[in-house]
C-alpha angles and dihedrals in degrees: 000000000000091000086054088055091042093048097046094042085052095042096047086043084059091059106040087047091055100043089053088056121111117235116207124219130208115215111180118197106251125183111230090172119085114195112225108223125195115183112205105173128168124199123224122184090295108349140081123204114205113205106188131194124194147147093225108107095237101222122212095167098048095041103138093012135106129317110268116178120248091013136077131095154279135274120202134186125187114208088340103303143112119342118260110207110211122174098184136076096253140051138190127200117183136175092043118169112248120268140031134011154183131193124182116198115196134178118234128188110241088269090049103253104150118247087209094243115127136147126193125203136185129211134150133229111221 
């Protein structure tokens, strides 16, 4: 009869002790908003002007900050090099050596996390 008792305390402390437990739950942060990008750009003897539209809220204040759905900022690299951070809807780029050129705009989170939204455009100085 004792081995009954032993074996129904231990099995109701089994489930009191598993049901007690804490779980833990893993929540990613995930973007459910997709910024939409248009690049309008004109050439002028050695400058292109980017004119960009977007729904995206370009932040100035929260550059380099926290994630915030549906804001953030712009990279841009001209002929695959450095990244340019622009956090307006326009961009000029001057001086420019003649002929041929490629500029990828990209939108970024604040923290810099990329949305997965670029365009690339060509164009030439002459």
């Amino acid at each position: 009869m004792n081995r009954f008792k032993s074996f129904y305390l231990l099995t109701a402390l089994t489930i009191v002790i598993s049901g007690c437990s804490t779980a833990k739950t893993t929540t990613s942060t995930t973007n459910t908003f997709t910024p939409t990008l248009e690049v309008a750009y004109v050439v002028k003897d050695d400058t292109v002007t980017l004119d960009l539209t977007t729904d995206l809220k370009l932040s100035k204040e929260h550059y380099d900050q926290q994630r915030v759905q549906g804001e953030g900022h712009v990279h841009i690299s001209l002929d695959k090099g450095e990244k340019i951070v622009v956090t307006t809807n326009q961009k000029v780029l001057d001086h420019l050596p003649k002929g041929p050129h490629e500029v990828k705009v990209s939108l970024h989170n604040n923290d810099h996390t990329p949305y997965d939204v670029s365009k690339t455009i060509t164009f030439d100085v002459k």
